[in-house]
Residue, then its C-alpha position, 0 to 999 in steps of 0.5 A: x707185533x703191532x709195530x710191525x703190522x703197520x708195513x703188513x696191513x696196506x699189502x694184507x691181500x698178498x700176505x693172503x694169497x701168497x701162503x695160500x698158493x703154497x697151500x695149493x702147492x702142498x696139497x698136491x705135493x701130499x697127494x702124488x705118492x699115492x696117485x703113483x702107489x696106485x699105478x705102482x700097485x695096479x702093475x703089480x698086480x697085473x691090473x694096470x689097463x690104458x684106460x686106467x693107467x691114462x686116468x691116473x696119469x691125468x690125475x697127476x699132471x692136472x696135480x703137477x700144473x696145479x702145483x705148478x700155478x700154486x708155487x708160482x703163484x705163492x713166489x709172486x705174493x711173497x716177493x710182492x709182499x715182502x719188497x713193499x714191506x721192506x721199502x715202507x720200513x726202510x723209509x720210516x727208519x730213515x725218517x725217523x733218523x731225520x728227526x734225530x738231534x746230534x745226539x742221537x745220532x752220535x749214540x748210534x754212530x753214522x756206519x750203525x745206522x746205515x747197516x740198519x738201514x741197509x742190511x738190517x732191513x733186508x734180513x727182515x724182507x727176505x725173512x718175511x719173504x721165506x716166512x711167507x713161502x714156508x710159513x703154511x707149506x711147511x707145517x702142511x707138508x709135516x702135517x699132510x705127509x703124516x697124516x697120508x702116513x698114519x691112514x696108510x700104514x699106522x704100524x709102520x709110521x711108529x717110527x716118527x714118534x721117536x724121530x720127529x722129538x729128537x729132530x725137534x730137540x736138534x732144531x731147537x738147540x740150534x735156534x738158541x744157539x744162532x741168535x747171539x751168534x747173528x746178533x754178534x755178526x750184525x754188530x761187527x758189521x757195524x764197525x766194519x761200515x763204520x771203518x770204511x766210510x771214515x777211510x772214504x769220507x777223509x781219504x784226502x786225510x789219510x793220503x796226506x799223512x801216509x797213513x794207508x798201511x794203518x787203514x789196511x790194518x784197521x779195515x783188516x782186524x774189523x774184517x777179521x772180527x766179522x770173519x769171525x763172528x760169522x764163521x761162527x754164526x754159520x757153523x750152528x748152519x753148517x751144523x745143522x744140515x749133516x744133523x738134520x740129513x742123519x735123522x732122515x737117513x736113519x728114519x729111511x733106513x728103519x722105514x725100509x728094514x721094517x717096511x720090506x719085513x711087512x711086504x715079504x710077511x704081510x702083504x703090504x704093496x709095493x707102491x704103498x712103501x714107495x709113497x711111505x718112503x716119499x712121505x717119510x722124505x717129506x716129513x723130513x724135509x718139512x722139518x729141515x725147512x722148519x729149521x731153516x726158516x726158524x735159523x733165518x729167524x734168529x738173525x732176523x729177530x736180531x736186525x729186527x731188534x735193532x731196526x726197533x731201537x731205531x724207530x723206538x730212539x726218543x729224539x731228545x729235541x722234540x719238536x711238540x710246539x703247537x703254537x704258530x711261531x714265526x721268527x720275525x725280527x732276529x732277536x736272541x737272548x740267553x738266559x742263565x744258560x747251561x749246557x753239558x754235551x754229556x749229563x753225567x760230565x761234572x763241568x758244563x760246556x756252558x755256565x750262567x750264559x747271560x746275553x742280548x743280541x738285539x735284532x738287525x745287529x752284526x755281533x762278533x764272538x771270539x775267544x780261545x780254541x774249545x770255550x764254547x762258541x760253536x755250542x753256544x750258536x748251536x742253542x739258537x736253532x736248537x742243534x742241542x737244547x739248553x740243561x738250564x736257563x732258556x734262549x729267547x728268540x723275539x722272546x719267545x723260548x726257542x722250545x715253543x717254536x714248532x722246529x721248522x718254522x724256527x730253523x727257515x728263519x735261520x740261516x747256519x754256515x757251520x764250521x765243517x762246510x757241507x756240499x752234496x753230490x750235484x750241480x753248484x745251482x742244486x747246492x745253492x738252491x737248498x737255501x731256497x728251491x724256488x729261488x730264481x736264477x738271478x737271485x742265486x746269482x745276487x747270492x753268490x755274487x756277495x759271498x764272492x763266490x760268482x767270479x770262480x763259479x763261472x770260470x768252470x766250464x758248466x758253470x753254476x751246471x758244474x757238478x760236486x763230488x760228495x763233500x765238494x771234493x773237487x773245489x777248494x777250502x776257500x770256494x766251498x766255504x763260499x758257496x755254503x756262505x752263498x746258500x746261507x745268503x739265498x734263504x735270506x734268514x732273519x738270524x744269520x750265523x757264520x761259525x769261522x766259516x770265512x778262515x779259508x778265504x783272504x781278508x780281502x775277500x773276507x772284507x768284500x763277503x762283511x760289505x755285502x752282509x752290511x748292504x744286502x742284509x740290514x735287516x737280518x741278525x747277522x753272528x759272526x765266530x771268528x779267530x782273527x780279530x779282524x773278523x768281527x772288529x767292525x761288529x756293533x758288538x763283540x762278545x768274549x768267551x773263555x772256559x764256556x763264559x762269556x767274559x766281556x762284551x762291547x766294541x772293539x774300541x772299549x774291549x781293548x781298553x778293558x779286556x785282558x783277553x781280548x787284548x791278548x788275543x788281539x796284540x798276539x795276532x798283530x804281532x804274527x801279522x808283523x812278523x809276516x810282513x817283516 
């Protein structure tokens, strides 16, 4: 509860108010049968006059406006309360899976965490929202209609001590049956959301191939698996109202057999079994909400679970630093570095990395498909943190940087190039948002970007699909080169991020590194070659080693793989020409 009243305290005085306009509510809901018995009995009796037909007339309006300003009042606060409740939870979820590493994220996959995010958090605001509105007005409906009950006729409200247990057992039942049936339902939307946005986010894939028929009966078998998980969590709903309807039909019948006895026998008013039999729906109705809130709250406590497991994820990156690091130079060194993406695989990803890259110098890293090139980048900003050794940035292990400070001054092109919906400009300016208009246009100009920019028609106003759906491999590769270029990172990493441009304009992107970026650590993952060739150094890796490291001259010289690699593509390149 201490976790949740976080999103409770700031808004306490609607949490307040609204259950005690329900109470207001309530209270006059209990008090109309018998405001009305007495009419019932005056007129019976021959004793209803204007005058005391008109007072207790005002009476019950003056009750009904109260009750009207008390639902009102309650409905108002509940939704207020309930709305900023949920807008608090849903921005803390989704800050704390912005402090999420990979792997995190990878445990509760893309489509989960939006469901939880999105649907989760709603189940929880329209449950604090009817909890708010039913919490106090139905245990004091129950509670008010039975004691107007008892003090009216004792004898006859025997009947609820036999109907109320057994209703009681019914909604019971029903709770413990409920919870794993909406547990079970939120897990299949899970892979529903996970399903629809793999279709969506690689539509152009799917199209390629052909393979819409495939996707329809993949979206198809997880809709049917939803389907039914929530048929059958909604039949415990479905199940419970005929039940509940039994029970009050059946106290009715037995109020109505035995009261009518009492008014034919003993006496006993009209008007007072017309409001027994007003409180006898109340009651019952009561505990119908009862059940309704308690069923609601089976499949809230399930997303509310489930958004826990979000809140409660250690991030396996901390970011505890307290030491004011900055990076300075762009020196990076290895230190006996191993890495495995799963701690229980046997073989590690990375094994015994030992390597120097001095500040200011342009290193190439190439090597086969899957030995580790990516990964091994992906240790310098702390993308993933090292099983053993230490990577050493100015010599300082990157786990002591506070991760802002470590990651402004590194700049990332990764291999899957990223844009986001809006313009080129807003795109580019997440290098730098307070870049001016001609260093963007410095940036873009040396990822040779700035030539195709301005032949669209708005220009660097030319807005992006999601993805950069509407540009080309080549040009999306470009402009991420250029948002990377306008942070002007002291370390600067291109993961192949230059295999969908030609080698001119490969070559042209390398000149303007050399001239715009001098002082900046520049690494470079290539599989051609002629990518990283006029590197200073050149670093060869194979199975998750770094096999040999030197210029292209000494590397061909001594290196088997390095050779291989090089007179392969030389004699592809031939071929082509030839």
């Amino acid at each position: 509860m201490k976790q949740w009243m976080k999103y409770v305290r700031p808004y306490r005085l609607f949490f307040v108010l609204g259950p005690l306009c329900m109470i207001v509510e309530v209270i006059g809901e209990v008090l109309m049968p018998r405001y009305l018995a007495r009419i019932i009995n005056l007129a019976e009796q021959g004793t209803l006059t204007v005058a005391n037909g008109i007072g207790q007339a005002a009476l019950m309006v003056l009750t009904a406006l109260l009750m009207m300003a008390g639902g009102v009042g309650g409905a108002w606060y509940g939704a207020k309360a309930s709305v900023n409740f949920a807008a608090d939870l849903r921005q803390d979820v989704y800050a704390r899976v912005q402090t999420f590493s990979f792997a995190n994220i990878d445990k509760f996959s893309t489509g989960s965490l939006v469901t939880r995010l999105t649907n989760d958090v709603t189940q929880l605001q329209n449950f604090v929202n009817m909890l708010l509105r039913m919490f106090l007005r139905a245990p004091g409906m129950l509670i008010g209609a039975l004691i107007m009950a008892f003090t009216l006729r004792p004898s006859l409200a025997v009947v609820f001590c036999v109907s109320v247990p057994l209703m009681l057992v019914a909604v019971l039942f029903i709770i413990r049956t409920g919870f794993s049936r909406f547990a079970a339902m939120q897990t299949r939307i899970d892979a529903l959301n996970n399903t629809v946005q793999e279709n969506v986010t690689n539509v152009r894939v799917v199209k390629s191939f052909v393979r819409e028929e495939y996707e329809n009966r993949k979206f198809g078998d997880a809709n049917r698996e939803l389907k039914r998980a929530g048929m059958s969590a909604m039949k415990v709903m479905i199940f419970m109202h005929p039940v509940m309807t039994l029970f009050m039909n059946l106290t009715v019948t037995a109020v109505l057999w035995f009261g009518g006895n009492m008014v034919l026998d003993a006496g006993m008013p009209v008007g007072d079994l017309s409001a027994f039999v007003t409180y006898v729906n109340q009651i019952l109705f009561s505990l119908m909400m009862v059940t309704v809130m308690l069923m609601n709250s089976s499949r809230a406590l399930a997303s509310a679970r489930r958004i826990r497991e979000v809140l409660d994820e250690e991030t396996d990156i901390p970011d505890t630093a307290t030491a004011d690091y900055r990076v300075t130079a762009g020196r990076v060194e290895f230190k006996n570095v191993s890495f495995r993406y799963y701690k229980t695989a046997e073989e590690p990803v990375l094994r015994n990395i030992d390597l120097t890259i001095e500040a200011g110098q342009t290193v190439g890293i190439i090597g086969s498909t899957g030995c580790g090139k990516s990964t091994l980048v992906s240790l310098i900003p702390r993308l993933y943190d090292t099983d053993e050794g230490a990577v050493l940035v100015d010599g300082v292990d990157v786990r002591d940087y506070p991760l802002h400070a470590l990651r402004d001054g590194i700049g990332m092109v990764l291999q899957k190039n990223v844009l986001f919906s809006g313009s080129i400009a807003y795109n580019l300016r997440w290098g730098d948002e307070e870049a001016s208009d001609e260093a963007m246009y410095a940036a873009a100009e040396n990822a040779q970007a700035d030539k195709f920019i301005r032949t669209f028609k708005d220009g660097y106003d030319t807005a992006l699909e999601q993805g950069g759906a509407n540009v080309s491999g080549g040009q999306k590769q470009r402009l991420c080169i250029a948002r990377a270029l306008l942070k002007s990172p002291k370390i600067l990493i291109l993961d192949d991020s230059t295999s969908a441009v030609d080698t001119a304009t490969e070559a042209q992107i390398r000149h303007a590194f050399a001239n715009e970026l001098k002082g900046s650590t520049k690494i470079l993952i290539a599989q051609r070659i002629s990518s990283v060739m006029e590197a200073d150094t050149i670093v060869v890796m194979d199975d998750g080693a770094v096999v040999d490291v030197g210029t292209h001259q000494e590397l061909l010289a001594r290196c088997e793989e390095y050779g291989e690699i090089y007179y392969s593509q030389m004699e592809k390149e031939a071929d082509a020409r030839g």
